[in-house]
C-alpha positions as CSV (number, residue, x, y, z in Angstrom):
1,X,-69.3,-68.4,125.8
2,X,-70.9,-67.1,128.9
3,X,-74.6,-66.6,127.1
4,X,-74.7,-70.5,125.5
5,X,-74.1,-71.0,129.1
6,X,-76.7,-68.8,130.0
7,X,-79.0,-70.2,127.7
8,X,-78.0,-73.6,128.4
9,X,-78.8,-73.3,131.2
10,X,-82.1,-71.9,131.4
11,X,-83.3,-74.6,128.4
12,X,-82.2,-77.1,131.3
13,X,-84.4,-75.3,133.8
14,X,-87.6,-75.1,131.4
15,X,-87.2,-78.8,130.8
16,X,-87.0,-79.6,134.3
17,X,-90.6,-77.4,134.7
18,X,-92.0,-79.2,131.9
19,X,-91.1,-82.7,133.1
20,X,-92.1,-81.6,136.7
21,X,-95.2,-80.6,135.6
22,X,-96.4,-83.2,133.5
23,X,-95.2,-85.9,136.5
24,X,-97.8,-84.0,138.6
25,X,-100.6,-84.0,135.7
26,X,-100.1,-87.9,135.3
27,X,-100.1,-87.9,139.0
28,X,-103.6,-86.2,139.4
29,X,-104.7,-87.9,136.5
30,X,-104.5,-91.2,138.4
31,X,-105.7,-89.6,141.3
32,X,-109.5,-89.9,140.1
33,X,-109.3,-93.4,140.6
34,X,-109.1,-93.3,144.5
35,X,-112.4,-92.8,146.8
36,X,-111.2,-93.0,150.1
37,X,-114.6,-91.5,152.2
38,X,-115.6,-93.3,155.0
39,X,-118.0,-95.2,153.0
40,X,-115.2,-96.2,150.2
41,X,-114.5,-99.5,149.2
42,X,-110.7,-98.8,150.8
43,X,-112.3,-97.9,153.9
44,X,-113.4,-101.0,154.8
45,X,-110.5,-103.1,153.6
46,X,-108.2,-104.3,156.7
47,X,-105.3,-103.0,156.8
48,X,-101.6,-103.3,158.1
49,X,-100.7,-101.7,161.5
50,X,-98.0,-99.9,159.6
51,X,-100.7,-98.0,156.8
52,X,-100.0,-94.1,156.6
53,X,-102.9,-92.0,157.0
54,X,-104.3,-90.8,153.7
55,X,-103.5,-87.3,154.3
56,X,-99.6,-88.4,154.0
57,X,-99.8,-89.1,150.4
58,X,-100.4,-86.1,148.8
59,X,-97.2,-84.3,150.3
60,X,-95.5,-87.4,149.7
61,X,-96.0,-87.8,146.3
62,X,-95.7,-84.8,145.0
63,X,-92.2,-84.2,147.0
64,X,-91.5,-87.5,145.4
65,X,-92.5,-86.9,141.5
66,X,-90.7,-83.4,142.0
67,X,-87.4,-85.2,142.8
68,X,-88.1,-87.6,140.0
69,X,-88.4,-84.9,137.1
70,X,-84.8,-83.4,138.4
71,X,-83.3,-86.4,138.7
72,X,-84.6,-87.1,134.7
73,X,-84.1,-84.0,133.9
74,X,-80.3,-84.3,135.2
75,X,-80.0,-87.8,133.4
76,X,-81.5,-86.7,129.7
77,X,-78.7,-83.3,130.4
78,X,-76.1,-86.5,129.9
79,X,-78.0,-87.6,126.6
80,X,-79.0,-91.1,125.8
81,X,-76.3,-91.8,123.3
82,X,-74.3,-95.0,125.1
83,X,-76.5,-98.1,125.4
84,X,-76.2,-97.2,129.7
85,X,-77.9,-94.6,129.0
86,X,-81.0,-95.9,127.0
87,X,-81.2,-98.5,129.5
88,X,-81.7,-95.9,132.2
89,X,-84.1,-94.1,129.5
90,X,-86.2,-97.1,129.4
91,X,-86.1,-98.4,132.9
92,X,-87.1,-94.7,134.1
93,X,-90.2,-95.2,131.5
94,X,-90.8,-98.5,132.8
95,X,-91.0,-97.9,136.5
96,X,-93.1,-94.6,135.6
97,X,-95.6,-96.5,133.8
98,X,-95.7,-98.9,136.4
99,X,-96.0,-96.1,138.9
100,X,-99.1,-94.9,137.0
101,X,-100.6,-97.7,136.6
102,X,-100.7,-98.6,140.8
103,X,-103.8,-96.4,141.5
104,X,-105.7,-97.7,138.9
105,X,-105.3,-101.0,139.4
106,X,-106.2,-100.8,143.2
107,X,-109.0,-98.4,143.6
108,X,-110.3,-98.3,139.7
109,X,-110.3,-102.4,139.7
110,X,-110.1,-103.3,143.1
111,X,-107.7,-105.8,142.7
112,X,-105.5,-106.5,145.5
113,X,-103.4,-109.2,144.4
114,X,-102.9,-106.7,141.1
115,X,-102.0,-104.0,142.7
116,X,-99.1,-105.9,145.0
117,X,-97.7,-107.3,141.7
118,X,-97.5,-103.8,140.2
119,X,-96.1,-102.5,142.6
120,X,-93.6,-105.2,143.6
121,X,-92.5,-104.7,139.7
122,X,-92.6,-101.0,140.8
123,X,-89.7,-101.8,143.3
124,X,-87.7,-103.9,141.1
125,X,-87.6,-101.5,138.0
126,X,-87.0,-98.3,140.5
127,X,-83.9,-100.2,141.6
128,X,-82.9,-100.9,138.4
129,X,-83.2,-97.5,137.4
130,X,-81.4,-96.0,140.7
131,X,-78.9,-97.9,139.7
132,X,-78.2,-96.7,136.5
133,X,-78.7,-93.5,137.5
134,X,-75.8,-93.4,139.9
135,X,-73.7,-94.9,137.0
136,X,-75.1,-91.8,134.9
137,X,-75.0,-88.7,137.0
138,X,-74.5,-89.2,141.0
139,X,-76.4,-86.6,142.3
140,X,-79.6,-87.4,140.0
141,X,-79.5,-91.1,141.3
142,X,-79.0,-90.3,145.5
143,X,-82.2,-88.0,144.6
144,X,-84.2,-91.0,144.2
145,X,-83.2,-92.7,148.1
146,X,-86.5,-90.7,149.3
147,X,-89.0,-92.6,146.5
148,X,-87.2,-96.0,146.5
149,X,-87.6,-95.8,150.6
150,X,-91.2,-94.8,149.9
151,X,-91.8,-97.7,147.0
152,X,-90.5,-100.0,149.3
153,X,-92.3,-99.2,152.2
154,X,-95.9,-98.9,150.4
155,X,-94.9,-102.4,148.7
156,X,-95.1,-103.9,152.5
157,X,-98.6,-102.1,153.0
158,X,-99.4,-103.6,149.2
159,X,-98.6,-106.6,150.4
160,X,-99.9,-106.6,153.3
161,X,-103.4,-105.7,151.8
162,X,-103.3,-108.8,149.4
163,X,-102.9,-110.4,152.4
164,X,-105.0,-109.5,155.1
165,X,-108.3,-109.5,152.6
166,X,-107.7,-112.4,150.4
């Protein structure tokens, strides 16, 4: 009993590596969208008093995508057998795809009114899926506070781009 445990156990770990890790590729994958040099097209946009400075992100994000891939990685451990828990499968996809799809939409099309929509639907499908998620597995779902804080603050700064440039 003690080695399924055991291997159990470290399955659950690899997994949780090999979600991690592929959250970070995606991550850096979207990263070659953004220029943000002093002569970038973000540099001269006005901004919102409340705008973090660029070197915030990085930390941020990847604190944030390494929570995420636990937190999944906690919620697949459950399985995806009860219709709750496809509906947290495909509201995590949804709010990831939405979360990938942010940078290019404002730095690869330079579309500010895009990017606030995507990333208002950002907020919206990361609540649905916190939700869930505390229905699922507790622990997994209080893991997201950090990102749906973040998501909600960056949706002001979205916002607040759209705003101040259109």
């Amino acid at each position: 009993m003690q080695a399924t445990e055991t291997a159990d156990r470290l399955k659950w770990i690899f997994r949780t590596i090999w979600i991690v890790a592929l959250l970070l590729l995606g991550s850096f994958l979207t990263s070659l969208f953004v220029s943000s040099g002093p002569d970038s097209w973000y540099a001269g946009l006005d901004k919102v008093p409340w705008t973090p400075p660029s070197w915030v992100f990085s930390p941020v994000w990847i604190s944030l995508y390494i929570l995420m891939g636990i937190s999944f990685s906690l919620q697949w451990r459950q399985g995806f057998e009860t219709p709750l828990k496809r509906a947290a499968l495909w509201a995590f996809v949804i709010q990831l795809i939405l979360n990938f799809s942010y940078t290019p939409v404002q730095f690869g099309l330079q579309w500010l009114f895009g990017q606030a929509v995507v990333i208002l639907l950002l907020l919206g499908s990361l609540i649905l899926w916190f939700r869930l998620l505390l229905r699922i597995h507790w622990f997994a779902g209080i893991m997201q506070l950090p990102y749906l804080i973040w998501v909600a603050y960056a949706s002001t700064v979205a916002v607040g781009f759209w705003w101040l440039n259109s």
